[in-house]
C-alpha positions as CSV (number, residue, x, y, z in Angstrom):
1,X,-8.5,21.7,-11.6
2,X,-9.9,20.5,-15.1
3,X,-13.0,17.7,-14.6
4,X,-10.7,15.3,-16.7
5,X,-8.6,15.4,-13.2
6,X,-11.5,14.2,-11.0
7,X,-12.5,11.5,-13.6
8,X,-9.6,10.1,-13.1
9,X,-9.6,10.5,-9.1
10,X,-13.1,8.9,-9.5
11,X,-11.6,6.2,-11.8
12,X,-8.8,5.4,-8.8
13,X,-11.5,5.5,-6.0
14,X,-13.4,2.4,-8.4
15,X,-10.7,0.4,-9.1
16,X,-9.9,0.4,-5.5
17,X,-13.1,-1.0,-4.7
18,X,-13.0,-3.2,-7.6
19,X,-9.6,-4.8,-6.1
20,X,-10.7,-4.7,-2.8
21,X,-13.8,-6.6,-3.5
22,X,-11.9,-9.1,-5.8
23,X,-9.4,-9.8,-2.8
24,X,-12.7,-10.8,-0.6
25,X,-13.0,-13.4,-3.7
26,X,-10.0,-14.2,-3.5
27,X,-10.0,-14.4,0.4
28,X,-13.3,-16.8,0.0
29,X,-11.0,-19.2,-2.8
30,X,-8.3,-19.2,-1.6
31,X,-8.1,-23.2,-0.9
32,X,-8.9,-23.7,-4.8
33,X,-5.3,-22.2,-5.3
34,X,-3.8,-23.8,-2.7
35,X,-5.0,-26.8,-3.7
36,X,-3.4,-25.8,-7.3
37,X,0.3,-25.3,-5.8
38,X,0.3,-28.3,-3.3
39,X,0.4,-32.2,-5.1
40,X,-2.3,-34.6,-4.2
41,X,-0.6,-36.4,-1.4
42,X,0.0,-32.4,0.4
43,X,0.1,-33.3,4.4
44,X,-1.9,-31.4,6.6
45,X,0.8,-29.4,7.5
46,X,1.7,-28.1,4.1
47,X,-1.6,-26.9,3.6
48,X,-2.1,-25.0,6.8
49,X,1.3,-23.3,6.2
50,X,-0.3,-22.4,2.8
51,X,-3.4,-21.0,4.1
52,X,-0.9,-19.2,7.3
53,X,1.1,-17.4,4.2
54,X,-2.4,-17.1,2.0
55,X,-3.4,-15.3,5.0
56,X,-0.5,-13.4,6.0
57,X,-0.2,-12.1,1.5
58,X,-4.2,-10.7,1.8
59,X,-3.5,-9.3,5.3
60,X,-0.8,-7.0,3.9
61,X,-3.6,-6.1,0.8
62,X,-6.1,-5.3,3.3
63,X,-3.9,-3.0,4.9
64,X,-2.5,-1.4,1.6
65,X,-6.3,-0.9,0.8
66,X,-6.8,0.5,4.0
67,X,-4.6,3.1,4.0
68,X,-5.6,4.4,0.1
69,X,-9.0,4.7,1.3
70,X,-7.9,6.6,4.3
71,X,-6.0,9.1,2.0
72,X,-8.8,9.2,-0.5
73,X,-11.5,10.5,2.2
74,X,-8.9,12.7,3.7
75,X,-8.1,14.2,0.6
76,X,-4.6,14.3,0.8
77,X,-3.6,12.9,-2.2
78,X,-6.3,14.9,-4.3
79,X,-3.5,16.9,-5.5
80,X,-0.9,14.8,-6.5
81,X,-2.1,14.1,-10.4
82,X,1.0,12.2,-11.3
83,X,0.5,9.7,-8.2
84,X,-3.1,9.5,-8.9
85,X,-2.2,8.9,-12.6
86,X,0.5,5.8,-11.8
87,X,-1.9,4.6,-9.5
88,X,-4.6,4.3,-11.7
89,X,-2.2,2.0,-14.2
90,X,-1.4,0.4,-11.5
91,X,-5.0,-0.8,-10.1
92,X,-5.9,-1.8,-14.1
93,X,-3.3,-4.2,-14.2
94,X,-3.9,-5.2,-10.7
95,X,-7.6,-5.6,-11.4
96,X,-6.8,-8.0,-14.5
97,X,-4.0,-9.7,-12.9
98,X,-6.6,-10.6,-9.7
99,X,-9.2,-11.5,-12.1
100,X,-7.1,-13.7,-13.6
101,X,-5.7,-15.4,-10.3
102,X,-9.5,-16.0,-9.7
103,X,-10.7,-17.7,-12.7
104,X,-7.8,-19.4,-13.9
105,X,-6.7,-21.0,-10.2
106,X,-3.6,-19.7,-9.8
107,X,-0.8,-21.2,-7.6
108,X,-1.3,-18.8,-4.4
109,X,2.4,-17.7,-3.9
110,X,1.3,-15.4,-7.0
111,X,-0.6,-13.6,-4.4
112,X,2.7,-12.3,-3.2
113,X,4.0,-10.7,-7.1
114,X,0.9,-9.3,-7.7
115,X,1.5,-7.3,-4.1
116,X,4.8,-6.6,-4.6
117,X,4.7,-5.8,-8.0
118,X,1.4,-3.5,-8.2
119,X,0.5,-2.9,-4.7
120,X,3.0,-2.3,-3.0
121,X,4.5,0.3,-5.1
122,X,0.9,2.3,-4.5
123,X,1.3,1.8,-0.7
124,X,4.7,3.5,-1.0
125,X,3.4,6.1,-2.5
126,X,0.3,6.8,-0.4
127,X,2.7,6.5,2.7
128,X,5.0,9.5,1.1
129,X,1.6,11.5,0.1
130,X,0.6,11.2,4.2
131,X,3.9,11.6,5.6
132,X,5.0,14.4,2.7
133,X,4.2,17.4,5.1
134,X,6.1,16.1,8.1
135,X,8.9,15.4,6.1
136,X,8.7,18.7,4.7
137,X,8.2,20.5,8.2
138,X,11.6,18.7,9.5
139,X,13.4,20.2,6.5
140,X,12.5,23.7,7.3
141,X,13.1,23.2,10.9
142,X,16.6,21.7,9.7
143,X,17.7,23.9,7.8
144,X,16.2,27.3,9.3
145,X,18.8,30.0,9.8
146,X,19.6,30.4,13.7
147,X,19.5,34.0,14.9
148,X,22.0,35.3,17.1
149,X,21.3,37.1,20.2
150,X,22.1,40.8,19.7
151,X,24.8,41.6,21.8
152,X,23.3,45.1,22.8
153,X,25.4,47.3,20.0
């Protein structure tokens, strides 16, 4: 494989770290964009649901993350250079879209677009790259030809 391929493996491996560590910020502030969604007179209540679906948003990243990183040190999708490629777009507008919701105090429900628009699509993808080679074990055991017995001719 050319070195420009593992430059941009490398590039993917720091912008995953780079997310992943802005998410911590983001888990640490969170109440500054809660506070930006919810009015002044915001009951208890409204702000705990807040936090609960705050919570529930950087969960799902933390898992996302998870499973990248697991595929990175396995390796598995080493080999895949238009995944890695999409991915890499992917995390750069993720990485200024988080940096963003940090300093400018976003309303936290845009927690859940910047998942479902940048990271979840990734998560997809990773999930295919560890699954590919079962899927593609089924096929051949679906579709491989069934010998018949010789009849003793």
């Amino acid at each position: 494989m050319p070195l420009s391929y593992f430059s941009i493996v490398t590039a993917k491996f720091v912008l995953a770290v780079l997310i992943f560590l802005e998410v911590i910020v983001i888990h640490i502030t969170r109440d500054d964009n809660i506070y930006a969604a919810l009015t002044v007179d915001a009951k208890d209540s409204e702000i705990e649901d807040a936090r609960d679906e705050t919570t529930v948003a950087l969960t799902l990243i933390y898992l996302s993350f998870g499973i990248e990183f697991i595929n990175l040190f396995i390796g598995s999708s080493l080999f895949f250079r238009k995944t890695t490629v999409f991915e890499v777009y992917f995390h750069v507008f993720a990485l200024i879209l988080c940096a963003g919701f940090i300093v400018d105090i976003w309303n936290y429900k845009s927690l859940w677009a910047i998942w479902a628009l940048l990271i979840l699509p990734c998560l997809i993808l990773e999930i295919y790259v560890l699954i590919r080679p079962l899927l593609i074990w089924l096929a051949a055991k679906c579709f491989q030809r069934q010998s018949t017995p010789n009849p003793g001719f």
